[in-house]
BAFI-3210 file (N, C-alpha, C; in Angstrom, 3 decimals, decimal comma, padded with zeros to 6 digits):
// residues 111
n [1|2|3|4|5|6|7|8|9|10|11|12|13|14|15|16|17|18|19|20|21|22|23|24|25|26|27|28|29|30|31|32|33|34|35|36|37|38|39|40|41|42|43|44|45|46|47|48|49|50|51|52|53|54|55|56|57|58|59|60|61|62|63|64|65|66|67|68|69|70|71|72|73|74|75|76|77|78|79|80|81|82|83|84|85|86|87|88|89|90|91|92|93|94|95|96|97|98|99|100|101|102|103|104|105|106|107|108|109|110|111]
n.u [115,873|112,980|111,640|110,270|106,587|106,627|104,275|103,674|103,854|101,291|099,124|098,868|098,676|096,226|094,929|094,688|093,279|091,067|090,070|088,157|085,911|085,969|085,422|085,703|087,153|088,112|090,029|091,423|092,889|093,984|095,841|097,431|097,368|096,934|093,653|093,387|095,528|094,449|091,841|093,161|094,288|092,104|090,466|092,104|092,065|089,829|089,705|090,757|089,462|090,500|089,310|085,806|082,931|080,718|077,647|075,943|073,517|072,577|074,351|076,369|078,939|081,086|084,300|085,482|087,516|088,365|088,470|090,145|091,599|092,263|094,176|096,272|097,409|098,377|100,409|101,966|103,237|104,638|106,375|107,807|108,198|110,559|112,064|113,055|112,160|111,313|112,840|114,848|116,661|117,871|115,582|113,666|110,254|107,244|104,251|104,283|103,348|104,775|103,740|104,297|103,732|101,761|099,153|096,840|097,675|099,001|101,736|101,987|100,382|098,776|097,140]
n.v [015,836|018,033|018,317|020,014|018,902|018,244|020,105|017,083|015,503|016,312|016,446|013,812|012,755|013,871|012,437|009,998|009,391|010,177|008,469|006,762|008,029|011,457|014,438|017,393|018,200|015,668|015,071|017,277|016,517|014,182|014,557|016,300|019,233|022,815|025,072|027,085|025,979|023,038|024,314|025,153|023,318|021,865|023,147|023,175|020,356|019,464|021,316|019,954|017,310|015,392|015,447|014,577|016,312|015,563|016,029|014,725|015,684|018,063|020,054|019,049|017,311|015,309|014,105|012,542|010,260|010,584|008,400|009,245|010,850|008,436|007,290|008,952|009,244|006,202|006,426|008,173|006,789|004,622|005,890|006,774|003,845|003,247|005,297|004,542|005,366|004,422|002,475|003,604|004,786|007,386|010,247|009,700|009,404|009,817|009,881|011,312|009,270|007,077|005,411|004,745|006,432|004,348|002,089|000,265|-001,516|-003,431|-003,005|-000,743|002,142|002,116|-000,179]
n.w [023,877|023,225|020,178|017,891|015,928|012,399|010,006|008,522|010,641|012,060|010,773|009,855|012,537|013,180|011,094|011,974|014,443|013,512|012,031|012,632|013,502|015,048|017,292|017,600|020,068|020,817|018,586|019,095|021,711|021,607|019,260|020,457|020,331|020,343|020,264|018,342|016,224|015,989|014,624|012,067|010,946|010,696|008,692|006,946|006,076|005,785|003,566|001,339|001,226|002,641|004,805|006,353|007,361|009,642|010,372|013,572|015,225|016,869|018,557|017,490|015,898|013,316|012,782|009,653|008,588|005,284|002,036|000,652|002,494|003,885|001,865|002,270|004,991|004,306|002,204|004,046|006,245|004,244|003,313|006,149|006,654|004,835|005,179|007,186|010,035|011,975|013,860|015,014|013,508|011,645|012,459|013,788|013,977|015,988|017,429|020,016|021,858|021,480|019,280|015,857|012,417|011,354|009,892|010,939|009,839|011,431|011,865|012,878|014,055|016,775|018,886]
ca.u [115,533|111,920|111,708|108,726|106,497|105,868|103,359|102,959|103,364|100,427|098,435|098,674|097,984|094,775|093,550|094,901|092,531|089,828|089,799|086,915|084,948|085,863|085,212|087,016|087,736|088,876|091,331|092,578|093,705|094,537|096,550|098,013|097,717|095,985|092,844|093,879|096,532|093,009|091,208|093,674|094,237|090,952|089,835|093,264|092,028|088,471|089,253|091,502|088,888|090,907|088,017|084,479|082,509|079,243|076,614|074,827|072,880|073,092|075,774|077,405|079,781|081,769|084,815|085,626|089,183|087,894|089,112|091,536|093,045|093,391|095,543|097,498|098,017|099,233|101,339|102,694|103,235|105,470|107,431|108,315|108,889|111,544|113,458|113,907|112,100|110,329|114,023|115,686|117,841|117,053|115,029|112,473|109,269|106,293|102,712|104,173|103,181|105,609|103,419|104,742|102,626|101,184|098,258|096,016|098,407|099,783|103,027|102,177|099,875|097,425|097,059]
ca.v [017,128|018,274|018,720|020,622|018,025|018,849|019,650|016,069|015,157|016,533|016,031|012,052|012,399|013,847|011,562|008,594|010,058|010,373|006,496|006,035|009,238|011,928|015,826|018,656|017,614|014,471|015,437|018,214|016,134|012,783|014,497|016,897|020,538|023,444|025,255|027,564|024,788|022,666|025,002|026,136|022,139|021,062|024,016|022,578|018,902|019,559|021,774|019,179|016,618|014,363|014,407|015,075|016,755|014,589|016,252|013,945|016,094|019,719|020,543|017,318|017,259|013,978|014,316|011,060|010,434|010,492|007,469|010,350|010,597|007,381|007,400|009,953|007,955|005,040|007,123|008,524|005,496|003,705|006,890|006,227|002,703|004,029|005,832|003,708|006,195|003,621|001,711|004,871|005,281|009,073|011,454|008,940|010,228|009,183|010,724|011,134|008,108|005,880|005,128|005,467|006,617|003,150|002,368|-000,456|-003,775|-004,165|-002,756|000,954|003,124|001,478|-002,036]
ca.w [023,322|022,558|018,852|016,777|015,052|011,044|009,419|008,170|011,785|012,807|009,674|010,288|013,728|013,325|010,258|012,471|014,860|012,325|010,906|013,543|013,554|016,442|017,495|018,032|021,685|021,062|017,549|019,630|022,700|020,951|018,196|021,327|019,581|020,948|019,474|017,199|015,490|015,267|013,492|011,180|010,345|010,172|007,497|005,537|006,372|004,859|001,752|000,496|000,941|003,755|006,075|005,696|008,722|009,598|011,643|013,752|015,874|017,312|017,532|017,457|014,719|013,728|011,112|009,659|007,362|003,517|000,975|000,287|003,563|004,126|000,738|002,444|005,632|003,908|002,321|004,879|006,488|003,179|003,202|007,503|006,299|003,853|005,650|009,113|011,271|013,454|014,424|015,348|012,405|010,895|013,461|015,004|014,287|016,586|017,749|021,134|022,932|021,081|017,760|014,897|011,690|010,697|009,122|011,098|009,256|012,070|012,234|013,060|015,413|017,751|019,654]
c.u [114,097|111,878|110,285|108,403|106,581|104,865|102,502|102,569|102,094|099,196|097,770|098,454|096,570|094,301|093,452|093,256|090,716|089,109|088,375|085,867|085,302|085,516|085,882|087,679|088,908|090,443|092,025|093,338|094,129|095,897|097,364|098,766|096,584|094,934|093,008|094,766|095,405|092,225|092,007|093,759|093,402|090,313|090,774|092,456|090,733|088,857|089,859|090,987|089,785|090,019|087,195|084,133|080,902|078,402|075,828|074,257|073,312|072,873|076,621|077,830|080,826|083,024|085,550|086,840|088,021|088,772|090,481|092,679|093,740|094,600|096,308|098,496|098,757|100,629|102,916|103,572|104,775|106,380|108,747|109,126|110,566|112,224|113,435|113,454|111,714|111,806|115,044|116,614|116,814|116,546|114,344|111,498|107,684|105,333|103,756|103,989|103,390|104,940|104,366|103,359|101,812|099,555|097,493|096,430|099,206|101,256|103,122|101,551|098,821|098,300|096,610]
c.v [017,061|018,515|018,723|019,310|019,095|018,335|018,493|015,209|015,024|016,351|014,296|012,005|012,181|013,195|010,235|008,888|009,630|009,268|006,712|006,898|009,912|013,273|016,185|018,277|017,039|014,423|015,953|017,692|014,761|013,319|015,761|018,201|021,284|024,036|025,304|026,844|023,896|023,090|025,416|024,524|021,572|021,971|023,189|020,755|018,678|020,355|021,147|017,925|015,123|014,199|014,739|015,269|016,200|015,476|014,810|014,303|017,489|019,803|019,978|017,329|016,265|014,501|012,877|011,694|009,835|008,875|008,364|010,149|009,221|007,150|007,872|009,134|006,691|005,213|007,668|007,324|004,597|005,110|007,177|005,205|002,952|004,238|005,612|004,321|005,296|002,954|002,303|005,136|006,529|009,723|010,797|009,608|009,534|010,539|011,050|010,637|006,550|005,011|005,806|005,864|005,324|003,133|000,963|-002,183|-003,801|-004,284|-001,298|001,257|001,895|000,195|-002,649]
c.w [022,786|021,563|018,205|015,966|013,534|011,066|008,848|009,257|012,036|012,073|010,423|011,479|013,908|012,302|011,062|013,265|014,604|011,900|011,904|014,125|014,890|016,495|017,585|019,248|021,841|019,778|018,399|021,046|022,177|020,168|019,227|020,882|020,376|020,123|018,205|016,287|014,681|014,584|012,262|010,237|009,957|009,208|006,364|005,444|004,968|003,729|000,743|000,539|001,607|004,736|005,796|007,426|008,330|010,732|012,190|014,975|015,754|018,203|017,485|016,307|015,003|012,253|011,253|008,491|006,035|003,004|000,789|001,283|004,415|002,989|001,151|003,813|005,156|002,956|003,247|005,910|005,818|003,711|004,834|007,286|005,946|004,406|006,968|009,615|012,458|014,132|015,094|014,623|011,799|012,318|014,405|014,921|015,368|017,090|019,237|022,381|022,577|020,187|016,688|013,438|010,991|010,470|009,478|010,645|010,706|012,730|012,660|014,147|016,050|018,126|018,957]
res [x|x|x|x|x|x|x|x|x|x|x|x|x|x|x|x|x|x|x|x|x|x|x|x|x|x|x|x|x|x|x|x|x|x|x|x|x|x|x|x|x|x|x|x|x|x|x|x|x|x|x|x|x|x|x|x|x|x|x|x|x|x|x|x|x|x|x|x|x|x|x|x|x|x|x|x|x|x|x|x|x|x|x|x|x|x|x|x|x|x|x|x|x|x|x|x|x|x|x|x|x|x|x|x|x|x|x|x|x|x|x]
***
């Protein structure tokens, strides 16, 4: 069964995303949402001071994850831990290509 991510889903996708500076492009096909979803997240992303938007050229725009949002990621992350999602006990939450929300130690998203 296809099942709607949440909101925090998609949140942590795109700061995962973020750890390493990317564009609109690349948030919106990494974190696998369409425009309008991207814009509406990345106004929430930035006024709550989870990412910061870097110009480095024009009209090259970079948004990088804040100190903040990595707090929130790691967060998010302990709270997965918690409740078994990565083992398949509870709902199973993952990005879509069989990460779960982890946070770079080693036991979560990436290689």
């Amino acid at each position: 069964m296809n099942q709607r991510r949440s909101n925090i889903e998609i949140i942590a996708d795109m700061l995962k995303v973020g750890e390493n500076g990317a564009g609109k492009t690349e948030i919106m096909y990494s974190a696998n949402m369409s425009y309008s979803q991207l814009q509406k997240y990345l106004g929430f992303l930035l006024s709550h001071d989870l990412i910061s938007k870097i110009e480095v050229g024009n009209p090259v725009v970079t948004y990088h994850v804040t100190e903040k949002g990595e707090e929130l990621l790691r967060n998010i992350d302990v709270i997965v831990d918690m409740l078994e999602f990565r083992n398949g006990n509870g709902n199973g939450h993952s990005n879509g290509n069989g990460h779960s929300y982890g946070h770079g130690n080693g036991n979560g998203y990436g290689a």
